[in-house]
C-alpha positions in Angstrom: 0.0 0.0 0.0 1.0 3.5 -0.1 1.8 5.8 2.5 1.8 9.6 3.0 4.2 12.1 4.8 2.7 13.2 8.5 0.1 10.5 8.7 0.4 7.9 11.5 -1.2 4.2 10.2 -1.8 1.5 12.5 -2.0 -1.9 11.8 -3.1 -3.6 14.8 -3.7 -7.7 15.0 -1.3 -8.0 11.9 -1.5 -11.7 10.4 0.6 -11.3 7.8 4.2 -12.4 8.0 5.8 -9.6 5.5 4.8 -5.7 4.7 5.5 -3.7 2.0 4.9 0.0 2.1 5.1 2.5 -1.0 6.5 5.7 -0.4 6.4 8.5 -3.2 8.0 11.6 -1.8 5.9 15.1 -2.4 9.2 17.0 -2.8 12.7 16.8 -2.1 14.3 17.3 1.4 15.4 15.3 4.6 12.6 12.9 5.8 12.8 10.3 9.3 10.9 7.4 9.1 9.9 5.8 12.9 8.3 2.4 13.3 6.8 1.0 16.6 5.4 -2.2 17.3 5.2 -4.8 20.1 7.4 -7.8 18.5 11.0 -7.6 17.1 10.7 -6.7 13.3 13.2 -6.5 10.5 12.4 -3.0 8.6 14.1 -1.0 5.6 13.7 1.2 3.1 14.7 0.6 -0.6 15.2 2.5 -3.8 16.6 1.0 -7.1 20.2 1.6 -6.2 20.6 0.8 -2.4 18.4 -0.6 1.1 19.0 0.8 4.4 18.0 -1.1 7.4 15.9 1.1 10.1 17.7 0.9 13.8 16.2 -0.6 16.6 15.5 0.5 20.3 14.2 -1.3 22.9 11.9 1.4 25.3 9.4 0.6 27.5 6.4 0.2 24.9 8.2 -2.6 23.2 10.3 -1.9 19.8 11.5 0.9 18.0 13.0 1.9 14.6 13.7 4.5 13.2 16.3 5.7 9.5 16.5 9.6 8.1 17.9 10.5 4.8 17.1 13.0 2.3 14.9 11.5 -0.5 14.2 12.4 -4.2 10.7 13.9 -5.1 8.6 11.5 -6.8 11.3 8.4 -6.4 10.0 5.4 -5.3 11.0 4.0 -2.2 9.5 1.1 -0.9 9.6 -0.3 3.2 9.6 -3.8 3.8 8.5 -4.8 7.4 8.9 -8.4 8.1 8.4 -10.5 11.6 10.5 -12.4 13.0 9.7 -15.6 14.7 9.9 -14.9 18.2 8.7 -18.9 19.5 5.1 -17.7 20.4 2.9 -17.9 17.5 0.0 -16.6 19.3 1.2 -13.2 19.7 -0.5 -10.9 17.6 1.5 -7.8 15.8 1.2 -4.1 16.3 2.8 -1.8 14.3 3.0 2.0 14.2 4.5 3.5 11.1 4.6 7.1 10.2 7.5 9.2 7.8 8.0 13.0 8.5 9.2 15.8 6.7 11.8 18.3 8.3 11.9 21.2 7.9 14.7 22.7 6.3 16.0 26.3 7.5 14.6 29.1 5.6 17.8 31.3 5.5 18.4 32.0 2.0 22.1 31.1 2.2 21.4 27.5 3.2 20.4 26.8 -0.8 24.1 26.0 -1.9 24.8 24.3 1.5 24.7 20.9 -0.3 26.1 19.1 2.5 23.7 19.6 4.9 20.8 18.8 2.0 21.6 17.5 -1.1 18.9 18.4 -3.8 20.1 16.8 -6.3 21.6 13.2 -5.3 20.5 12.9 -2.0 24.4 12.4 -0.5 24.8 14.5 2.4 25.7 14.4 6.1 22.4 13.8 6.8 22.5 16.0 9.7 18.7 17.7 9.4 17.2 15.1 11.0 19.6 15.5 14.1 19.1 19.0 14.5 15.5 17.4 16.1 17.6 15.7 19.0 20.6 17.8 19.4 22.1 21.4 17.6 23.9 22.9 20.7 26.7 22.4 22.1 29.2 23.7 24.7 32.1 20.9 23.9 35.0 22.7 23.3 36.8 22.9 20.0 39.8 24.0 19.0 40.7 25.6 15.5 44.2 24.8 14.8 45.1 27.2 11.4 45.4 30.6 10.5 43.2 32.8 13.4 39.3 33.2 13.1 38.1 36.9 12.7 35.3 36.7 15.5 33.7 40.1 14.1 32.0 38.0 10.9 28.3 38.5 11.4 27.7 34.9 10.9 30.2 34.6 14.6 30.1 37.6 16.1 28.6 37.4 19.8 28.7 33.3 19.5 32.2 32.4 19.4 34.5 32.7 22.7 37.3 34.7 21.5 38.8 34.7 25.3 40.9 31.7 24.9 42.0 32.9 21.3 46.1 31.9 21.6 48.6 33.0 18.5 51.4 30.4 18.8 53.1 32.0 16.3 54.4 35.0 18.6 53.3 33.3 21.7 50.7 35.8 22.8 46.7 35.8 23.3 45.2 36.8 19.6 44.4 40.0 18.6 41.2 40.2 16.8 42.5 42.8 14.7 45.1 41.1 13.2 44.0 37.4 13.2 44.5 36.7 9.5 47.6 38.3 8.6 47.9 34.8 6.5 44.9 34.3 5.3 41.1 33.7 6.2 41.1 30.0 6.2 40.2 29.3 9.7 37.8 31.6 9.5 36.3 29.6 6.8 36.7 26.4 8.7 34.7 27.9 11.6 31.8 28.7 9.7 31.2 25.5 8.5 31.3 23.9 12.0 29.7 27.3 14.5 28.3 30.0 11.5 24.7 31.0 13.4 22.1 32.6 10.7 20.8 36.2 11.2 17.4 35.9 10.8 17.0 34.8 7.1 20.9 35.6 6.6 23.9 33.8 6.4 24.9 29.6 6.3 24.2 27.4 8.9 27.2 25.4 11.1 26.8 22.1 12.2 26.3 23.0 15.5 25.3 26.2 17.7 28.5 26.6 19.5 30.2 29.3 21.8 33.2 27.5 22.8 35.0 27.6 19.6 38.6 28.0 20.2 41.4 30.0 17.7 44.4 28.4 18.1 46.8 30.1 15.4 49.4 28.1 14.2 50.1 29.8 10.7 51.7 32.8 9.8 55.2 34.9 10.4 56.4 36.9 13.5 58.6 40.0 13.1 61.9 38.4 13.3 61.3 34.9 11.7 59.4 31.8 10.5 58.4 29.6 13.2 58.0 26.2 12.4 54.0 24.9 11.9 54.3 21.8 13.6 56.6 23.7 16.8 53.2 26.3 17.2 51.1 23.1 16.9 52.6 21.4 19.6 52.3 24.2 21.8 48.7 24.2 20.6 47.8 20.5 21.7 49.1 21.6 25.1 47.3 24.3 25.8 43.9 22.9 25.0 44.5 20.2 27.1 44.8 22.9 30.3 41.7 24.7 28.8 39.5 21.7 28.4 39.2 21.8 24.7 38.1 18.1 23.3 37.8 18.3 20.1 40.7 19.6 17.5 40.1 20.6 13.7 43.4 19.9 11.9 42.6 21.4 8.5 46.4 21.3 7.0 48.8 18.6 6.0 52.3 18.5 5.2 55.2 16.1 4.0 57.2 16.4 7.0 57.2 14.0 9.9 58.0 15.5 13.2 58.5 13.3 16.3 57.4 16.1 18.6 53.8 16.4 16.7 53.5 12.8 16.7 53.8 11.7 20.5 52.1 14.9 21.8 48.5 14.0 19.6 49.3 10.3 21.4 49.9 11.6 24.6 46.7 14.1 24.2 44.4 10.9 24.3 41.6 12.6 25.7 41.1 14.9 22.7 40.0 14.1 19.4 41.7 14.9 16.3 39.7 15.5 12.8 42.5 15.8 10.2 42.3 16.7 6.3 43.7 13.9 4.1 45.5 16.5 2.2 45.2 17.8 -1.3 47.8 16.1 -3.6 45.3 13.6 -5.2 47.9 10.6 -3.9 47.0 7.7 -1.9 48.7 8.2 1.3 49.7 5.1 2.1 52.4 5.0 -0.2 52.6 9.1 -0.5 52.7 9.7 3.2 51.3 13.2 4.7 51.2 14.3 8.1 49.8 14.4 10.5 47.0 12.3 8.9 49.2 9.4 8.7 50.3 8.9 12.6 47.6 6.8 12.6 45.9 7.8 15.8 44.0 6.1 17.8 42.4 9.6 19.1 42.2 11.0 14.6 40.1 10.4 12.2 41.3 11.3 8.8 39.0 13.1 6.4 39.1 12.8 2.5 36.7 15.2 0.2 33.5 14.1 -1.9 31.9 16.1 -4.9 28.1 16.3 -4.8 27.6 13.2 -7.1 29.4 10.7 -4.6 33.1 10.9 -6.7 36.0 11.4 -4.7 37.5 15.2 -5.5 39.5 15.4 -8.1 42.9 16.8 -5.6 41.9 15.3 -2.3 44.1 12.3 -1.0 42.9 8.8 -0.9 43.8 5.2 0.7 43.7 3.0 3.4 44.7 5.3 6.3 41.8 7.3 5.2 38.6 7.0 7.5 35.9 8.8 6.3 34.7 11.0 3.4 32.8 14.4 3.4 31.7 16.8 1.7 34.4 19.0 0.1 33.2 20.6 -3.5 32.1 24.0 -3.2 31.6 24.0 -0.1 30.1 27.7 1.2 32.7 29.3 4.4 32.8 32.8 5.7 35.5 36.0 4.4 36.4 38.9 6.1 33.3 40.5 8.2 30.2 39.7 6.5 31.6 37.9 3.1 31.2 34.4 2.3 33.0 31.5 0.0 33.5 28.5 -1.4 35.8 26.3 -1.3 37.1 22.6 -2.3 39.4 19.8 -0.6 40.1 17.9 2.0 40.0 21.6 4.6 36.8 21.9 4.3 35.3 18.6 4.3 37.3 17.7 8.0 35.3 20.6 10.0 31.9 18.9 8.8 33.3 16.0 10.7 34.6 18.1 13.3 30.9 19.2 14.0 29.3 15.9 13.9 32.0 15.2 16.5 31.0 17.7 19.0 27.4 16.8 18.6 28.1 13.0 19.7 30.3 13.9 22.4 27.7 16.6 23.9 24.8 13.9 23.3 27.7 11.1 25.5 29.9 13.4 27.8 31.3 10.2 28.9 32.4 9.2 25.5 35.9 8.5 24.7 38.0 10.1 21.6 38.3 6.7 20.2 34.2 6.0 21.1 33.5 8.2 18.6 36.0 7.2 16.2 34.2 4.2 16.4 30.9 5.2 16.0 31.7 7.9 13.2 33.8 5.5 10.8 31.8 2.3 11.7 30.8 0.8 8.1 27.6 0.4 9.0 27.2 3.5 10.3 28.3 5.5 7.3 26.0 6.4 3.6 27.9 4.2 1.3 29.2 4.9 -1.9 29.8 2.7 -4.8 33.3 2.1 -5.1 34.5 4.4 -2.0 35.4 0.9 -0.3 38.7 1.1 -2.3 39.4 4.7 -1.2 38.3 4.5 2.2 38.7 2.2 5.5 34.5 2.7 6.0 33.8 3.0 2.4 31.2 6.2 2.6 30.7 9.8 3.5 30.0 10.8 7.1 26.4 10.2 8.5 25.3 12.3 11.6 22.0 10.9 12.4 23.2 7.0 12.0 26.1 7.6 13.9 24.2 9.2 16.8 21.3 6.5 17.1 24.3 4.0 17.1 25.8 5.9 19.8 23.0 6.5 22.1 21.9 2.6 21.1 24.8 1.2 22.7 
């Protein structure tokens, strides 16, 4: 039979061993499907291409299962709800079944934000549907690159600039002069903190005030200090200010001792790291520090909009996870904004999904939600991304949050 959007169906004293449901969506856009019943079932939805099966909770009314993901309007997707033998054969079958539409934000930036809802293939992060469960966050998050300019519009008044360190010269930032280099960071903030003014502006991952500059780019007055010296100083300091989560949107061919042991020794913060833009596998082609292989990092690699891997971004086995990273919309200057490609921009997608799942488990280990995040099962797969990729897909939010509150 077919079903509709918003409307709850019952089908109480169900006989019948196996279900199929029709599902024709009225337009495009993220949508949560949530089935209840009394007796274990085996539910999923399928299109012509892939099947997904729907997570189960146990609760106090019996069973329940629930899968989000953006769907195509007018595509047919089918749900197929089958019961399992549980020994008692007298038991009759309730089931509860209902698929909602969210709502996507009405600011008219959000539009080329294809990573938050894809329009046009349906990959994304498929983080819309968590926004319903969690979008703030006070976990701590460090921005280790080229200073954040905290007086963009899309930042101003949410982002902490009090802890704001430039390693560089060894002093706390000044606001004025944060990028001297460049207005990368900036960028990278956006993408993981940027609130919308009113109907204004791109929407971060997560509504977040304990962002964290940490510069580690740029020159002093007398000389070039070494990256991977200011980063090290970095790591130290957010571990005496309680920052948990680290954005390493940079890469380089140089392996450095120093860098290495203090990211071990920092196990209690998490470490998202770009895969680097070289277009190499990195197995072979090694690039740091996404190939210390942490037990604390997760390494990010970029996706176009279509599901192919982009073009420059770095590939291979010591690669977790892929995310978006094709024009990807950041912030410029003070009220500017811009898009960018590779590998830095797809790693502070991941970084905000991060801080979500560790404000959802505050007693959640680094490597817990290593776990979680790069889990195969817990990721949208993509044809041929196994080769690429240890998990084979692009970053899910809302699978990898029921698996983490599941367990």
């Amino acid at each position: 039979m077919d079903v509709l959007a918003g409307v709850q169906y019952e089908f109480k004293e169900v006989l019948e061993k196996n279900m199929q449901l029709f599902f024709y969506p009225p337009r495009t856009g993220s949508y949560e499907i949530i089935c209840n019943s009394n007796r274990q079932l085996q539910v999923k939805i399928c299109d012509e291409k892939s099947e997904d099966f729907l997570l189960c909770n146990i609760n106090d009314y019996g069973y329940e299962y629930k899968h989000a993901r953006t769907l195509l309007y007018r595509n047919r997707y089918y749900i197929k709800i089958n019961t399992k033998n549980d020994g008692n054969v007298e038991k009759k079958t309730y089931i509860f079944f209902k698929i909602n539409l969210i709502l996507e934000p009405s600011n008219t930036m959000f539009k080329y934000q294809w990573g938050l809802l894809n329009k046009e293939s349906g990959l994304d992060i498929n983080i819309l549907p968590l926004w319903n469960y969690i979008k703030k966050t006070n976990v701590g998050i460090g921005i280790a690159d080229t200073g954040i300019n905290y007086n963009h519009c899309c930042l101003k008044n949410y982002v902490n600039p009090y802890l704001a360190y430039d390693f560089v010269v060894n002093r706390k930032e000044d606001s004025k002069g944060y990028c001297e280099y460049d207005d990368h960071g900036t960028s990278v903030a956006g993408i993981i903190a940027a609130i919308p003014l009113n109907d204004y502006g791109i929407c971060g991952i997560t509504e977040n005030s304990c962002i964290t500059s940490l510069k580690i780019f740029g020159e002093n007055n007398s000389s070039k200090i070494k990256s991977s010296d200011a980063f090290v100083k970095a790591v130290k300091y957010s571990l005496k200010h309680n920052i948990k989560i680290i954005n390493c949107s940079f890469s380089g061919k140089s392996f450095s001792i120093e860098e290495k042991k203090v990211m071990e020794w920092a196990n209690d913060i998490l470490f998202v790291i770009a895969a680097g833009n070289n277009a190499c596998n990195i197995e072979y082609n090694r690039i740091y520090p996404a190939c210390y292989e942490l037990e604390n990092g997760i390494v990010v690699a970029a996706v176009g909009k279509k599901g192919k891997l982009y073009p420059t971004s770095n590939y291979g086995n010591m690669v977790d996870v892929v995310a978006p990273g094709e024009n990807v919309v950041g912030l410029y200057g003070d009220s500017g904004f811009i898009k960018a490609n590779g590998t830095s921009v797809a790693t502070p997608f991941v970084t905000g999904v991060c801080s979500l799942l560790m404000q959802s488990k505050p007693d959640a280990k680094p490597k817990d939600i290593k776990k979680v995040i790069t889990d195969k099962s817990n990721v949208t797969s993509i044809k041929g991304m196994d080769k690429l990729t240890k998990s084979g897909g692009m970053i899910n939010a809302y699978k990898a949050y029921q698996a983490l509150i599941k367990n």
